[in-house]
C-alpha positions, -999 to 999 in steps of 0.1 A, spaced: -335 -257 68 -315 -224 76 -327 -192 71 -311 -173 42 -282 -159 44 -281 -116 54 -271 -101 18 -241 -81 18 -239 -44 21 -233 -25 -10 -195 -17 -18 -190 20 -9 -163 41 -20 -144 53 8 -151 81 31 -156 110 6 -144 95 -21 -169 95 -53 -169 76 -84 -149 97 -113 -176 104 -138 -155 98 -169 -158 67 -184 -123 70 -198 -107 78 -162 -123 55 -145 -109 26 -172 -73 41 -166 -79 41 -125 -91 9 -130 -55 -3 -152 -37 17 -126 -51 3 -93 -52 -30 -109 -12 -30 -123 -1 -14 -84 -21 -42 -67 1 -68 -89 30 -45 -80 21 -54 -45 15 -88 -44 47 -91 -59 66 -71 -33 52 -101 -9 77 -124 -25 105 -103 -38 124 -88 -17 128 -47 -18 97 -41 -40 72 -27 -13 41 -43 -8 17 -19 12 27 16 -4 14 -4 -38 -20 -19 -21 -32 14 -5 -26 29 -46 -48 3 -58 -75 5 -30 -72 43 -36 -77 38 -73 -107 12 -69 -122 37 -46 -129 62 -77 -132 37 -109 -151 5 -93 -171 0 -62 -171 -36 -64 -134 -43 -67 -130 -16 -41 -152 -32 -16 -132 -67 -30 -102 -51 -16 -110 -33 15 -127 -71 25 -99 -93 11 -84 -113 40 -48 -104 40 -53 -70 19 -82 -53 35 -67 -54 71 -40 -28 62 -65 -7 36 -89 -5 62 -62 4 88 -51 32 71 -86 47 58 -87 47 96 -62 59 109 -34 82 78 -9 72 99 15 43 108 23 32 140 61 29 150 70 -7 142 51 -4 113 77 23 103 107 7 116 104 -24 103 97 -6 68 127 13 71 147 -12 85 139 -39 59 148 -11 31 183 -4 44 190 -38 46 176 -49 15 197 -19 -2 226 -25 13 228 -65 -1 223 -46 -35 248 -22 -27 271 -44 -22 263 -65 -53 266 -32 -71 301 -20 -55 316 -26 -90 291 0 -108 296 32 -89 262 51 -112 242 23 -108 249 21 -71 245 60 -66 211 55 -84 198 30 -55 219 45 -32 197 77 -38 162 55 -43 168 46 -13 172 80 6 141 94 -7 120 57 1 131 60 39 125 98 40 92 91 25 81 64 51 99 90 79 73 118 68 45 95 69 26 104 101 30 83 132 4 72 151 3 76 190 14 50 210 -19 39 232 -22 51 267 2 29 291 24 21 264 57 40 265 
């Protein structure tokens, strides 16, 4: 027979991060972080909808309306990797950046073309667009590790 299984720590909040004491607010955090993380996991499939600017909303959101689906999404196998990460870190590290960027302009510029017939429409995403890749430029960057140039 095997000994029982270590119990689980208790979800904490992150670093700093307290429970909201309002009932009320903590419901609404709760709707919020649970209608970005289905933002996110749809940005895994669809193409242009951003999947980790949407998970790190939720996780922020669990942090101060429920311990338990907080600790649910800082431990979640594909999710809590890049929660975690940044909690770590606030920053991004290059590649993480470029490939964001990258994948916007190029995601854009298929609806840009689809759009070439609607000059508003395409100033609109045109102009979306601008401020989502001068968002992810001000994001900090992380230092590349010692050795690496």
């Amino acid at each position: 027979m095997s000994p029982p299984a270590a119990p689980e720590p208790a979800p904490v909040p992150a670093q700093g991060t307290r429970l909201h004491t309002s009932r009320t607010v903590r419901w609404l955090l709760w709707l919020a972080g649970t209608l970005s993380l289905a933002l996110g996991l749809i940005g895994v499939v669809l193409p242009g909808l951003p999947t980790t600017p949407f998970i790190l909303l939720s996780a922020a959101c669990y942090a101060r309306a429920s311990p338990r689906l907080y600790h649910w999404l800082t431990h979640h196998r594909f999710l809590g990797p890049m929660v975690r990460d940044w909690e770590q870190h606030h920053n991004l590290t290059r590649r993480t950046k470029t490939v964001a960027q990258v994948s916007m302009v190029l995601m854009v510029s298929l609806s840009a073309w689809g759009l070439r017939e609607r000059p508003l429409l395409l100033a609109v995403v045109l102009v979306a667009a601008a401020v989502g890749v001068w968002v992810v430029a001000r994001i900090p960057t992380r230092p590349a590790p010692s050795g690496e140039g």
